[in-house]
Every structure is written in C-alpha cells, then in structure tokens.
TORVOBA-211741 format. One record per residue (C-alpha): residue in three letters; z, y negated, x negated. Coordinates in steps of 0.02 Angstrom, whole numbers. Last residue first. Example, Ala and Ser with C-alpha at 12.3 -4.5 7.8 and 13.67 -1.06 7.14 Angstrom:
REM TORVOBA-211741
> SER:357:53:-684
> ALA:390:225:-615
END
This chain:
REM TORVOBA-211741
> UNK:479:686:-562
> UNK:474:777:-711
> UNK:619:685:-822
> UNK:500:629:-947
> UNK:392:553:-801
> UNK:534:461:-675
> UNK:650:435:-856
> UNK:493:313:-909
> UNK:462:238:-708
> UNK:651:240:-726
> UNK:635:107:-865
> UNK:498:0:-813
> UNK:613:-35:-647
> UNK:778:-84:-753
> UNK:673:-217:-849
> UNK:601:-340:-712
> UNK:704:-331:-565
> UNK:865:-268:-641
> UNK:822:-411:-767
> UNK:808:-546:-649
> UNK:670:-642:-658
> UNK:588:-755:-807
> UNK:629:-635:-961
> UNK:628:-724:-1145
> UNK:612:-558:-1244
> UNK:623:-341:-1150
> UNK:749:-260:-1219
> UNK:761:-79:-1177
> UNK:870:64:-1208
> UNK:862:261:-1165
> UNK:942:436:-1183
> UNK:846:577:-1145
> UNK:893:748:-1131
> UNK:1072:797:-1055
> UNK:1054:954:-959
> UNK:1141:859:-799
> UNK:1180:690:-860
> UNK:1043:577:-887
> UNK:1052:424:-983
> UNK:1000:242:-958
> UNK:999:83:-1040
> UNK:928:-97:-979
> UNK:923:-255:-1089
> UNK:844:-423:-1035
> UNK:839:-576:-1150
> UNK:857:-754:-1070
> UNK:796:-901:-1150
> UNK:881:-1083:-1205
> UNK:814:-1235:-1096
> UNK:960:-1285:-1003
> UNK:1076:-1297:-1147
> UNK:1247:-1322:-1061
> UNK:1344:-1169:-1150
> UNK:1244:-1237:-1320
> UNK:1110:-1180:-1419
> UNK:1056:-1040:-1284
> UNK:1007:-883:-1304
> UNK:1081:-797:-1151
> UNK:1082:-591:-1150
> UNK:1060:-517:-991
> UNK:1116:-334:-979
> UNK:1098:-186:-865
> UNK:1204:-35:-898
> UNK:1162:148:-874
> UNK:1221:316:-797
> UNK:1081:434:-713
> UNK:1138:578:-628
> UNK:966:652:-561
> UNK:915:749:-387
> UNK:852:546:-303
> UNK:816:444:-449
> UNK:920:262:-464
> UNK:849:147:-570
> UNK:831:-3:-454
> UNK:1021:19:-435
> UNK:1046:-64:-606
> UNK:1145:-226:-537
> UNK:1254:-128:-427
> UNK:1248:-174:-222
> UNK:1185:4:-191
> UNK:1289:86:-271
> UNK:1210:224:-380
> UNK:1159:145:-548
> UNK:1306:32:-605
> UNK:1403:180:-503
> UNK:1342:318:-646
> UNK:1415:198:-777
> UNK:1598:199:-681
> UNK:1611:373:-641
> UNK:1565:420:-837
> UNK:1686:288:-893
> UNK:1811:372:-808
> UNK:1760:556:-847
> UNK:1729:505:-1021
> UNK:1921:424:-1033
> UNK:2000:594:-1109
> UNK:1861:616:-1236
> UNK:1921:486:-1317
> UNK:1734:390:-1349
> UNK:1671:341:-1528
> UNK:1686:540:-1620
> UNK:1545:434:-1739
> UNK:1376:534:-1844
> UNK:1388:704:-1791
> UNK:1270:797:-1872
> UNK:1101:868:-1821
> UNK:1009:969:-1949
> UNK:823:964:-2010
> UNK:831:795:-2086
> UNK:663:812:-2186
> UNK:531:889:-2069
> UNK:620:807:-1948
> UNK:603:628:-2009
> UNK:651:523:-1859
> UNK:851:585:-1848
> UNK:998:484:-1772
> UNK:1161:541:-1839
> UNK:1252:592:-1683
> UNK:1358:506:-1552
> UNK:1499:577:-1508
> UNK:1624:566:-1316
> UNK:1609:744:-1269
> UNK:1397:692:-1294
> UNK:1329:646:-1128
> UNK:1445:477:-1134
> UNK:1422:476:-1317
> UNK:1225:446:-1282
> UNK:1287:251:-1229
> UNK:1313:193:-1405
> UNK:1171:278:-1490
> UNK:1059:186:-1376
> UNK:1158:10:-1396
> UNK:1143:34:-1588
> UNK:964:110:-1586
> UNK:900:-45:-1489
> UNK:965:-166:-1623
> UNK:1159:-243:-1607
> UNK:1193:-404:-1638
> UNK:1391:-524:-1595
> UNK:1393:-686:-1635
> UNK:1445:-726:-1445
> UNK:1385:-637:-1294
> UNK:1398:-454:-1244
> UNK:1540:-473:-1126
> UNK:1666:-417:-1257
> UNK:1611:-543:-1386
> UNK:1619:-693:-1262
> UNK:1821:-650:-1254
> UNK:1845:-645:-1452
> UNK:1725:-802:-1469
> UNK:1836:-898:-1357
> UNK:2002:-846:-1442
> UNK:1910:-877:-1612
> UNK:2012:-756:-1754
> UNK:1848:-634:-1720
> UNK:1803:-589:-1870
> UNK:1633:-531:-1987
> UNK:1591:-701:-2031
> UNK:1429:-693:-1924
> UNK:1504:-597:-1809
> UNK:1523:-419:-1779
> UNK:1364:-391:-1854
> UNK:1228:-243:-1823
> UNK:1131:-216:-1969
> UNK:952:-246:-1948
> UNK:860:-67:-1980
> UNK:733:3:-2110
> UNK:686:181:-2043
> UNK:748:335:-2112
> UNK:945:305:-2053
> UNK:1114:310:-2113
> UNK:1203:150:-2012
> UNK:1247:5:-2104
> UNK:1426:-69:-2041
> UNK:1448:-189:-1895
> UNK:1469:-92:-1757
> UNK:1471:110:-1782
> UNK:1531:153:-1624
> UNK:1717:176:-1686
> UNK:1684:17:-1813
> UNK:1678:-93:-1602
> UNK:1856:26:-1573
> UNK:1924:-73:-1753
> UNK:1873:-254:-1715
> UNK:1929:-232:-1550
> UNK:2115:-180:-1613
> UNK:2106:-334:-1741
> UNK:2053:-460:-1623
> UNK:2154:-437:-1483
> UNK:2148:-305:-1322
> UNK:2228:-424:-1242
> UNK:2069:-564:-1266
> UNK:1963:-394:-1251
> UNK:2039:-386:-1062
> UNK:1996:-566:-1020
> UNK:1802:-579:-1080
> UNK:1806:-398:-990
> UNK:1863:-473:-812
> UNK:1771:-637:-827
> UNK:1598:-557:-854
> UNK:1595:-446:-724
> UNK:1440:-346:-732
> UNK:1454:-303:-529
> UNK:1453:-116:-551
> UNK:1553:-118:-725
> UNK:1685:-239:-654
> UNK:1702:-150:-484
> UNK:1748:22:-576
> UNK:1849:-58:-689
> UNK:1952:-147:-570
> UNK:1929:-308:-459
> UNK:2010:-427:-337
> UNK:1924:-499:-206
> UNK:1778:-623:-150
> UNK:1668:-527:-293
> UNK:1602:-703:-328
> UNK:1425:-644:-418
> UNK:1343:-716:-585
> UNK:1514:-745:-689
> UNK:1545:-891:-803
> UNK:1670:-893:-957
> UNK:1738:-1051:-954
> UNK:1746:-1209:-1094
> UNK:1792:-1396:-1054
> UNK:1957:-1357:-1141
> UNK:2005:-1200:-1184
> UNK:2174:-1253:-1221
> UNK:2177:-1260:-1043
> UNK:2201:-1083:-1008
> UNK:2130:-924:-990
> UNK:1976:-982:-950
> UNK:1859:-936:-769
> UNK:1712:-966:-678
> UNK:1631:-889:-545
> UNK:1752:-912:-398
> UNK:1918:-821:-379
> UNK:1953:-656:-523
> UNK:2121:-552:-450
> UNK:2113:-420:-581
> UNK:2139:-243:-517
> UNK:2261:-99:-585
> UNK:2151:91:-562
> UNK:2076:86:-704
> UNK:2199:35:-812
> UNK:2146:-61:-963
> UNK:2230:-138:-1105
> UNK:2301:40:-1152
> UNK:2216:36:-1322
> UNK:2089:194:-1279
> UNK:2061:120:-1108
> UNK:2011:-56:-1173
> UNK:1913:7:-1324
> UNK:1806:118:-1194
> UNK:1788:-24:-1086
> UNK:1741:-144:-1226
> UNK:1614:-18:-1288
> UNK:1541:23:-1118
> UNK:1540:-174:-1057
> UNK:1422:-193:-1231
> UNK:1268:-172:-1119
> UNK:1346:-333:-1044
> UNK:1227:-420:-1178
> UNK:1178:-351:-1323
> UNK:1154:-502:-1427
> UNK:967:-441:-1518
> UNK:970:-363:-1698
> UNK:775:-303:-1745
> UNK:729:-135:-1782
> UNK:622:-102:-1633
> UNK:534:-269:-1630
> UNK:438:-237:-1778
> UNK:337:-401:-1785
> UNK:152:-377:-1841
> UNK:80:-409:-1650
> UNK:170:-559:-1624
> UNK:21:-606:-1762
> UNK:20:-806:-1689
> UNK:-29:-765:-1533
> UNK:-193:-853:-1532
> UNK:-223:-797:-1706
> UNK:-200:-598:-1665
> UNK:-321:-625:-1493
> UNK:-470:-707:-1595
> UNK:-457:-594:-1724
> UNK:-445:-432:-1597
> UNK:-599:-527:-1521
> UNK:-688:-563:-1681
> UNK:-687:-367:-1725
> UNK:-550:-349:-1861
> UNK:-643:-188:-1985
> UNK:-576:-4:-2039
> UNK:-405:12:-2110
> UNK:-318:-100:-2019
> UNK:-409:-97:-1871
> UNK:-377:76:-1885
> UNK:-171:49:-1870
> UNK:-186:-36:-1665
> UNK:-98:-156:-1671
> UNK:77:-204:-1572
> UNK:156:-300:-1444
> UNK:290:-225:-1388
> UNK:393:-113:-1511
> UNK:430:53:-1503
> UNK:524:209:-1551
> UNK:509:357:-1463
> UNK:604:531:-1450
> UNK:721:498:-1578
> UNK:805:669:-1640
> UNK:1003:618:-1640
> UNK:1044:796:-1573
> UNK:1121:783:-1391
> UNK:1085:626:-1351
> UNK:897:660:-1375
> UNK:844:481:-1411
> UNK:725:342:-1337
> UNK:708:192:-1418
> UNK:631:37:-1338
> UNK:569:-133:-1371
> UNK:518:-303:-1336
> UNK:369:-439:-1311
> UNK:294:-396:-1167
> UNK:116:-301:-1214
> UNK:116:-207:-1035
> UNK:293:-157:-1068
> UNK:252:26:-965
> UNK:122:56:-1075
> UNK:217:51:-1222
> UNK:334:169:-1150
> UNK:210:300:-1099
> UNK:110:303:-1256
> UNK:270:355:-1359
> UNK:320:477:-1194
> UNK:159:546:-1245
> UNK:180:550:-1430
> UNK:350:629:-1431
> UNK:429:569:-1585
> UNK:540:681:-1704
> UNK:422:671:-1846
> UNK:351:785:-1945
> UNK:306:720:-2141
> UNK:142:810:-2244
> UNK:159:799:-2434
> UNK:26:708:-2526
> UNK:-100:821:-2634
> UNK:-99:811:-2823
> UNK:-264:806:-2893
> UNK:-282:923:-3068
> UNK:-306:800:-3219
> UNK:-435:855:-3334
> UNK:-495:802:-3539
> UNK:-623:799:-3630
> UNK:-742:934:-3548
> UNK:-917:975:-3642
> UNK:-1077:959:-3508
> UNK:-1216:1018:-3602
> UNK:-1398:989:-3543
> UNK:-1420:856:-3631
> UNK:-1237:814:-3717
> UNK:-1149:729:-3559
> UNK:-979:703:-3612
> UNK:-797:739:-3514
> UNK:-674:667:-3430
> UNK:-622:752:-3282
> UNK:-481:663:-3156
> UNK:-369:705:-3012
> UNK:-314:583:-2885
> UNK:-111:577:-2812
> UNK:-98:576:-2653
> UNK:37:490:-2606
> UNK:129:539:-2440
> UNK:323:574:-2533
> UNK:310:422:-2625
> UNK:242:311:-2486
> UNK:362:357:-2366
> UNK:414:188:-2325
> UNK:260:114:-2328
> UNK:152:221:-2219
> UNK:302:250:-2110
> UNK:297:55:-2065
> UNK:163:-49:-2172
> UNK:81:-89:-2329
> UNK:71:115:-2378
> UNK:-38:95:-2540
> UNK:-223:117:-2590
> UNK:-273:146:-2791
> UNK:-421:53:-2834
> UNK:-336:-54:-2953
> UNK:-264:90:-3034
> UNK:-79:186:-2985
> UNK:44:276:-3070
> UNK:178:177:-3081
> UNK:209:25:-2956
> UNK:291:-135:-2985
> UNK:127:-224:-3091
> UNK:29:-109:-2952
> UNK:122:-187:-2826
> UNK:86:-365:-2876
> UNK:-108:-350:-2904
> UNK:-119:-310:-2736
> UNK:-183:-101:-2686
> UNK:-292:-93:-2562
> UNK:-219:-43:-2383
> UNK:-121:80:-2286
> UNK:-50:57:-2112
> UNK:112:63:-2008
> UNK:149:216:-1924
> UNK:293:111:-1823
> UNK:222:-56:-1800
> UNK:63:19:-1750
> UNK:115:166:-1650
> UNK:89:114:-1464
> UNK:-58:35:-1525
> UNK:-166:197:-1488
> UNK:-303:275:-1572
> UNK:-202:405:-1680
> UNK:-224:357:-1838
> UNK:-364:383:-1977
> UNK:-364:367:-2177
> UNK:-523:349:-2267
> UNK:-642:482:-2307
> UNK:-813:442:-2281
> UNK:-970:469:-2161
> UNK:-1111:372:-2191
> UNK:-1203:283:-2080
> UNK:-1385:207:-2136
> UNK:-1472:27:-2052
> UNK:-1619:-30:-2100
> UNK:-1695:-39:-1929
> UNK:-1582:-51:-1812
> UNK:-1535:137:-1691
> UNK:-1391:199:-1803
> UNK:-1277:25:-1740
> UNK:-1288:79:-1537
> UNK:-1243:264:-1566
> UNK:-1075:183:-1688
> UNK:-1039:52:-1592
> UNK:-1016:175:-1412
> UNK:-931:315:-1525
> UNK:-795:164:-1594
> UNK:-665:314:-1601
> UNK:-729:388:-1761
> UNK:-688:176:-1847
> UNK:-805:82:-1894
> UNK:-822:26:-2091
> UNK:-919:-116:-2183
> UNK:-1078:-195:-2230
> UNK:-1114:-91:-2379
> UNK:-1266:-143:-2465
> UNK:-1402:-15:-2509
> UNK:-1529:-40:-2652
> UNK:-1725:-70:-2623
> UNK:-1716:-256:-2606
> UNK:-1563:-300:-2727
> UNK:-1428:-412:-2664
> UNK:-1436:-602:-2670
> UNK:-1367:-622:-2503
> UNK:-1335:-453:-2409
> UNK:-1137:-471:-2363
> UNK:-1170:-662:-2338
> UNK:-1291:-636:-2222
> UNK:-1191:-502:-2117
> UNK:-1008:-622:-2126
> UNK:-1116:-758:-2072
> UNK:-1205:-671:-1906
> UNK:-1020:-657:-1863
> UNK:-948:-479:-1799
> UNK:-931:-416:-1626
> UNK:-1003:-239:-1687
> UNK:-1136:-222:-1557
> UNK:-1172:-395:-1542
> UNK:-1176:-451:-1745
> UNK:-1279:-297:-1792
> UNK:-1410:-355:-1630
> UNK:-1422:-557:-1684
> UNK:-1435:-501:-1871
> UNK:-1572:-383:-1837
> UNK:-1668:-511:-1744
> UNK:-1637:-634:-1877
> UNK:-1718:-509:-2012
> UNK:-1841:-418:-1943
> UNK:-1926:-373:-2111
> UNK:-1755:-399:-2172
> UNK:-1674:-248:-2117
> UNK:-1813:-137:-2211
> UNK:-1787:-216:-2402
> UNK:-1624:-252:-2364
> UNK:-1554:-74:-2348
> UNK:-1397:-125:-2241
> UNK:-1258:11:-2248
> UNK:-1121:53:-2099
> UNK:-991:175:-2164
> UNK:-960:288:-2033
> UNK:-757:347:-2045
> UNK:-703:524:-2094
> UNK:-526:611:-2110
> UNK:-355:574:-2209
> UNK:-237:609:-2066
> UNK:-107:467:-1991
> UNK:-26:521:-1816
> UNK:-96:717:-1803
> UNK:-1:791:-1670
> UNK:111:945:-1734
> UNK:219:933:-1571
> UNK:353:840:-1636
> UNK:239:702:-1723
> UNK:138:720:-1856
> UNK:109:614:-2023
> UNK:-16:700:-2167
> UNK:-2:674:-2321
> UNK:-142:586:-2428
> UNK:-260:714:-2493
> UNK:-333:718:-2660
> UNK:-508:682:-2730
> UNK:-555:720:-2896
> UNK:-638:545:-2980
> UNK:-753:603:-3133
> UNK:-785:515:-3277
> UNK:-924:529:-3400
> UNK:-963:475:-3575
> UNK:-1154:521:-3636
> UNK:-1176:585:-3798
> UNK:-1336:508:-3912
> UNK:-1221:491:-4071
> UNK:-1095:627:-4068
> UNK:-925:625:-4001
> UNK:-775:768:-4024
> UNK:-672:634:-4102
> UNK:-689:503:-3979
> UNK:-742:330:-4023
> UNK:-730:365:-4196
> UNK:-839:514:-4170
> UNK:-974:404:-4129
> UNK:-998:362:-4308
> UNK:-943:229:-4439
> UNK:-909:248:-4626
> UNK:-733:143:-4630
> UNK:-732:-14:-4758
> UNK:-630:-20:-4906
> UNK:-629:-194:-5007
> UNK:-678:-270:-5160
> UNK:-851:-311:-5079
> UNK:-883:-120:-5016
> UNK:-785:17:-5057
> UNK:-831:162:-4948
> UNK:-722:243:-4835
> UNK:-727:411:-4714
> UNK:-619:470:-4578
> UNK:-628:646:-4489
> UNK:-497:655:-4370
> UNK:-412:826:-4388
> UNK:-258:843:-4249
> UNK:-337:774:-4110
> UNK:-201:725:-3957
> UNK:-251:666:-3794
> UNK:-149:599:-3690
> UNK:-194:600:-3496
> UNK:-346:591:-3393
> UNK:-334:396:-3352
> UNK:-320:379:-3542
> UNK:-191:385:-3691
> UNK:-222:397:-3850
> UNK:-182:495:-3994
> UNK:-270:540:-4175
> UNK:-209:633:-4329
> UNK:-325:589:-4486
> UNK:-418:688:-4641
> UNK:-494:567:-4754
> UNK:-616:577:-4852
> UNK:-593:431:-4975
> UNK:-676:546:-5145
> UNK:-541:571:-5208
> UNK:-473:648:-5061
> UNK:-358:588:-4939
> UNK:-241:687:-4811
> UNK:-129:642:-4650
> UNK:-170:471:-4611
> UNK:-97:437:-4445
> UNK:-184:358:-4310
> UNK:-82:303:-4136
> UNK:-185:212:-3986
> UNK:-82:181:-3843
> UNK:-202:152:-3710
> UNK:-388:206:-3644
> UNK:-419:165:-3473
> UNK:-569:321:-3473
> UNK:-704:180:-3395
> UNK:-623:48:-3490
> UNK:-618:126:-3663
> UNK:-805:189:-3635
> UNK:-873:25:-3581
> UNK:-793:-80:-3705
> UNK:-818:19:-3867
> UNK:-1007:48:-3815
> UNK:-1040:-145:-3759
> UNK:-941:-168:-3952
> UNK:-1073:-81:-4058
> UNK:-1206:-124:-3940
> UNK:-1180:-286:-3962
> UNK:-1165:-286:-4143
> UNK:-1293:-161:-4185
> UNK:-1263:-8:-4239
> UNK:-1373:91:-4361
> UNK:-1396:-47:-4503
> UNK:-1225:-108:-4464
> UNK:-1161:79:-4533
> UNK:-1257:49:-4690
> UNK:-1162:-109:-4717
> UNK:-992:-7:-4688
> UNK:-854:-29:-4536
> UNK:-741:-183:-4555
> UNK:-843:-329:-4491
> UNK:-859:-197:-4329
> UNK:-703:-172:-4303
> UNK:-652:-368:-4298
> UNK:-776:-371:-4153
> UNK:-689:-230:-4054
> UNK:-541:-316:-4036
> UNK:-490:-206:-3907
> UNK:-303:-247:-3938
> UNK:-272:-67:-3978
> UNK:-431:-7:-4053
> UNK:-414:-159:-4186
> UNK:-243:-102:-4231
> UNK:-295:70:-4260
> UNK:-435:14:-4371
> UNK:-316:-94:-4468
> UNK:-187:36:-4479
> UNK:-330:139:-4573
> UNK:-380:5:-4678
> UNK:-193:-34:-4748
> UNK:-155:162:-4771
> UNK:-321:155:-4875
> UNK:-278:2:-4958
> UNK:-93:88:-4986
> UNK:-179:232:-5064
> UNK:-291:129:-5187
> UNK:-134:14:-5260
> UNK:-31:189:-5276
> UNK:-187:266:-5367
> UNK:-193:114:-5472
> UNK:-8:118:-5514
> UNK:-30:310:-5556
> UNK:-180:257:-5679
> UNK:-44:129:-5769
> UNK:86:206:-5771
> UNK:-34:367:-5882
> UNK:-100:226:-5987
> UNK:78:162:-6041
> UNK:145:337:-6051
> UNK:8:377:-6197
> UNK:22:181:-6280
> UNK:210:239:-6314
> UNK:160:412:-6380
> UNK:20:353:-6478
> UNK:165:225:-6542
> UNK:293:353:-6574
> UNK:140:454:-6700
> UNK:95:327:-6767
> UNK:275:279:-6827
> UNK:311:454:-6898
> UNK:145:458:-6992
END
C-alpha cells in the first residue's frame, strides 16, 4: 500500500508539470501572435496580417480591401510607433491588450484593446474587426482628417508695415468640360493675359476629368489688371486662398526672402514637418523660420452616420510676428536710386545700431516666388544669369580708400601721424625703396606740393597712407583694424561675410602692409563693416551693435570704443572736407544747411598691378552730423566713370530725401 501510494503521488506531480508546461507553451503562442500583429502594423505588412487573422474573418474581408483599408487609414493619420502589450488572457483567448501609436494628431494611448484568438491549423490566429485598426472602430465607420489652419508670422518693418503676411491669392481653375468647347481660342487668350506658354495650359488639363476642376496656377492680389482680364474666359473660376504675400516691391527680395514647398532634404533635417509643409528658402523667411512657423492643427476623428466621434486633436500653433528696424520707404528709395546696378547699401542710425535699409541691387520681387514666373521675368532671370538671387548686401568687397578713416584713426592713435607735419609726395607714383622692385603704389592726382592729413583725405592720397601704415607696422595696424571690428565675426541677425585682414590673417608683406591701408590688398569688408566704421565719427568715437530684429534686440549696446575720442575733431575736419572743398573727390555730395562727412572709394580688381582688363568697384559713405541720423555706404560693381560721378551722386539724392530736403 505504501508503494502505491508514492507512485500515485509521483504520477500526481508528473500530470500537474505537465498541464503547467502546456499553459506556458499556450501563453508564449499568444505572446508570439500578439508581437506578430504588432510587427506587421509596424512595417505595414499588411498582407502577412491578413494570413494571420481567422478563416471566418477572410469570409468578411477581402484581401484587397483588407489591406486598401489598412493603407489608407495609416497613411492618411501617418500612423508610427506601434506598441501592444498583452495585459490579460482568459481561457478562453480573450485577451485584454494596451495599445499606442503615434499619428499626425499625436499618441494615442488605449488602455483595454479587445483581442481575440482562435486556434486554427495548429496555430493561433487573431478574430478580426475594425477595432483593430483603431480601437474605438466599428465596421461601416468612416476615418476623417482634418487640416486646422495656422498663421505664419508676420514680418513688419519699423512702422508696423506688413512685409510678408499670410493673406489671399486667386487661384486660377480650368473646368475642361466648358474651356474646351473653345479650346485654342481659350488657350491663345489664358496664355496673353498671364504671359504663360500655350504648353504649360495643355499640359496642366491633359487627361483630366471633364466635369472636375484643374488648377492652373496662382496670381498674385497685385496682378488686378490679370486677374479682371482672366475671370472673363469661359471655363475659367478664381478662388481666393491663403498663401503668403510681400510687399510688392523688389527692393526686399534678397532680404525678406521667400517661402516654398518643402524638398525631400529638409524635411529628412527638419522636425515637425509633412511633405506638404512650406519652409523659409530664402533671406528673413529662412532665417527665422523657427520663430515664423506656423505650426497646423489636426482632428482625427470617424464619421459614424450622423455621428461625428473625435480621435484625436492638435490645436494650430500660430507663428510669431518679427519687427524690423527697416524703413520701407527709404528701402524703396535706395533701390531705386541703383536702377538694378549690381551693388548695395546699408543705411544705419549711428546712434543706436537700428539698420535703416539693407539692400542689394538686382533683386526679385518675393510673390513671384510664391505665386507664378511670367515668361518675361523668366526670360529676364536666364539672360542674367539669376544676378537677381545674389545677396549683395552681405558680401565682402576691398574697401577701397573708404578704409583712409581706419588707417587715419590708427595713425593718430599710434603717433604715426601728425596732422599738421606734411609729406613731400612728387609725381603719382611712389615705393619706399628699391627692394620694391618694379612695384609702386600709384596715386590719381599730383598734389604739386607737400601734403598732410587734411590734403590726403580730400585728394584720396594713396601714397601718403600706403607710407604711414608701413610706420605704423604690422602688428600695431593689425590691432587699431580689431578696434573697428576687422577681421573677427561680428554679432548680427543676418548671415554676414567676415571681414579678413588678409587671407592668412597678417600682414608680414611690406607691400601688402602699405596696399592694406589704402583699401587695396587682401583686405574685405561688407557694407555693414565700412558703415559701422564711419558712424563712430557721430558716435564720441563707438560704434554700436547693429540691430535688424527690433522686436527681438530691443536695446542698443555699444559694440567697439574704435575712435580716441581725442582725434574725432580731427578726423571729423578732415571727412567733412572730402565733401566740402570743392576740389575733394566726394564734393558731389555736398547739401547746402547739412554737415555731411564721407569717403569715396575705388576699389581695383585686377589679377595683376598691370592687368588692364580687371574692374573697378565704387564705394561712397556718408554721415550727417548735426542730430546724427543716418549713416550710409554704397558699392556700386564694375563702375565705368568715376565713382564721385557715378556713386557719390545716388547717395545724396538718398541723404537729399531722408534728410528732408
């Protein structure tokens, strides 16, 4: 009796191992199913889902609809990240599930997924229904998505002047089934008014449905004579829609910049967006793009009937609006004054770094961008080889004897320079010795005389400032050029060339030391360098952090202390004489009732000193002394006259109208 009764026992835990085995085999089919499923979701392998859901499913689903549904819904919501986690099972393979994903709307989390299996040819297989798609799903429930608009912030200048707005356009439509009654005529007309080829308007409605509209493309609010011309063909609709809008000048182009469709690159970069995002591609537009994104809101949600039953909701996100420093008028003014010249010009407020205007010549005008390329503007961008997409304003140029304030300030500062000593200078050419060799530093005019400071400023005397930054030396001009901010990075919102001492940073070349302090050499400076430079004579001798953003960079600061402010009243005498004196080379500018001191400068791009067929760029910068307000430079490319007959006249027609007079 004793040994049947150990062996019951023994046969008793054997069968009891043996059922908890099984239920261990069972649970980690289950677990094994359910990972599947997941698994399947996330590599939309919707086909492999469907050989794993029941037979009696199959019988409800088809195939192809089984997988159309799956492909449309998970693409229309963007559905990602797909997580399932078996929380309970029953006996009888109910399960209850946690379920995540994420989608255009956000995660979404359900916390009892219903999930049932069936055993079917030695294996478990998932009892399909629409919930699987989304828990809260029935069969017969329409998915929707809805797109909730946000605003793009807005750009403004000073004076609260909208420069890039998200407002209406006319969408121009074809409905083919009435435009093509009259077909070529209607062609011939939409092609006229909106200087367009006949092929781009036959290919836009090829193959497209009779009775359903075809967008053609957009024109922008401005285009009022295309727009009451376009409404009046048969088969022709307007819309209005929102797109973004500049001011309708190209005096902002290059610096507003432009938005455009999203590339497949940026949004690989980019977080956030979907491949029908749009993106700042140019200027402002670009650089601010974080701070101007709108960001859109979206409502998914199903379509039961009558019954609308929310998924999930985004709330939009609205752009944030930037002020700018820039006076749109005196904007306008400048660019009109280049008369599309290739160049630039910044204007500042010496006083407080704001920049008045910023611009390069030529430039586009930003709803072209955004709207349609008429086959003139085409026409006139190829011809010129896009000119019109170079930002001239942040470019480095040679300076030129704009630099003649910066090597005189160095000079006096250092000791080099007395203002009242002279330099006997004879002829127009000139080297410090015969080690030179075959090289001189030229001169345009033979002063016939000795010369000083004063003269050497009025007549642009290269010889006498190529000599004095040779005593100055290399290492003393190396540090008074850092006083002005040469040749480091200056702290500013828009992208700008560094400035370069040389291309190696030194000036151990005798030769190159004296060409640096006439403006020639290696040396680059942009139009906000030589700008900033020449403010400090308004300024006790500083030149302040220059400001575009306003809304942003609310304070001034002082950016260099460049000038001693014991040599301003020097240097102030001798920059208001290169406009004055009547035999100075900016004396074009003068303005009767206005101290105005400034610096012409010719900058020689040449590959060699004899290299007859290298260009000439012309510089010209002004300020105004009493009530200090305006501070400007100009460059003006590849010159053929003088430039205090080309450049210096453009710029006191500018100081003529800001100033009042």
């Amino acid at each position: 009796m004793r040994g049947l009764k150990k062996i019951l026992i023994f046969l008793g835990v054997i069968i009891m191992t043996t059922l908890s085995l099984a239920g261990c085999s069972n649970e980690d089919e289950v677990q094994k199913s359910i990972s599947g499923f997941a698994k399947d979701l996330n590599e939309r392998k919707f086909d492999n889902l469907y050989e794993n859901i029941s037979n009696k499913s199959k019988e409800e689903i088809s195939f192809e609809e089984f997988t159309d549904r799956y492909k449309n819904i998970y693409s229309a919501i963007n559905v990602e990240d797909i997580k399932v986690d078996v929380k309970e099972i029953d006996k009888d393979l109910n399960i209850i599930a946690y379920m995540s994903m994420n989608t255009i709307a956000g995660k979404l989390d359900y916390d009892n997924l219903n999930i049932n299996l069936v055993k079917e040819d030695n294996r478990y297989k998932i009892i399909w229904d629409e919930s699987l798609i989304l828990p809260n799903m029935k069969k017969g429930d329409l998915i929707r998505v809805k797109n909730i608009k946000a605003t793009r912030g807005k750009i403004l200048d000073r004076n609260d002047e909208e420069l890039a707005v998200d407002s209406n356009v006319n969408s121009v439509y074809i409905h083919p089934e009435v435009f093509n009654k009259n077909k070529i005529e209607n062609i011939d007309k939409v092609a006229t008014i909106l200087d367009i080829s006949k092929e781009y308007i036959e290919d836009t409605i090829k193959d497209k449905p009779s009775n359903q509209l075809t967008h053609l493309l957009n024109v922008s609010r401005y285009e009022i004579d295309r727009i009451n011309n376009i409404k009046l063909i048969e088969g022709i609709s307007l819309k209005e829609e929102v797109s973004r809008v500049y001011k309708n000048s190209e005096a902002f182009g290059n610096l507003i910049g432009y938005v455009g469709n999203i590339t497949k690159e940026e949004l690989e970069k980019s977080k956030g967006y979907s491949q029908t995002s749009k993106i700042g591609k140019a200027g402002l537009e670009q650089i601010y793009e974080d701070k101007l994104r709108a960001i859109d809101g979206v409502e998914i949600y199903l379509e039961r009937g009558n019954e609308k039953i929310e998924i999930a909701k985004t709330n939009p996100i609205n752009g944030k609006d930037i002020k700018l420093s820039i006076d749109s008028k005196l904007q306008d003014n400048i660019y009109n004054e280049l008369k599309g010249d290739k160049g630039a010009s910044i204007v500042i407020n010496p006083l407080n770094g704001e920049v008045l205007a910023m611009v390069s010549s030529p430039s586009y005008n930003s709803n072209t961008l955004v709207t349609y390329k008429t086959k003139e503007i085409a026409n006139e961008w190829k011809n010129q080889n896009n000119i019109q997409f170079e930002n001239r304003a942040n470019n480095a140029y040679s300076p030129g004897s704009t630099i003649k304030l910066i090597t005189s300030s160095i000079g006096l500062e250092s000791g080099v320079i007395n203002p009242n000593e002279y330099m006997d200078i004879k002829g127009v050419s000139w080297q410090k010795d015969s080690s030179w060799g075959d090289y001189s530093v030229t001169r345009v005019k033979d002063t016939k005389g000795p010369v000083n400071l004063y003269d050497a400023v009025k007549f642009s005397d290269n010889i006498y400032f190529a000599d004095k930054t040779i005593k100055i030396g290399e290492k003393e001009y190396i540090k008074g050029l850092k006083k002005f901010g040469i040749g480091e990075k200056i702290t500013f919102e828009y992208p700008m060339q560094n400035s370069q001492i040389s291309n190696n940073g030194k000036l151990d070349n005798e030769i190159l030391l004296g060409d640096t302090g006439y403006g020639q050499g290696e040396i680059l400076m942009t139009p906000l360098d030589v700008v900033l430079y020449y403010s400090a004579l308004v300024n006790d001798g500083n030149i302040m952090v220059p400001r575009l953003v306003i809304s942003e960079n609310k304070e001034s600061k002082v950016y260099k202390n460049a000038i001693d402010k014991k040599y301003i009243k020097e240097l102030k005498k001798c920059f208001k004489g290169a406009i004055n004196d009547e035999d100075s080379t900016g004396y074009l500018a003068k303005i009767e009732g206005e101290n105005i001191m400034g610096k012409t400068g010719t900058a020689e791009i040449k590959n060699s000193k004899d290299d007859n067929s290298g260009i000439k760029n012309g510089w010209f910068v002004a300020v105004n002394e009493d009530e200090p307000n305006i501070a400007i430079s100009m460059i003006v490319e590849n010159i053929n006259k003088s430039t205090s007959e080309y450049v210096v006249p453009k710029v006191k027609n500018i100081l003529n109208y800001y100033l009042g007079k």
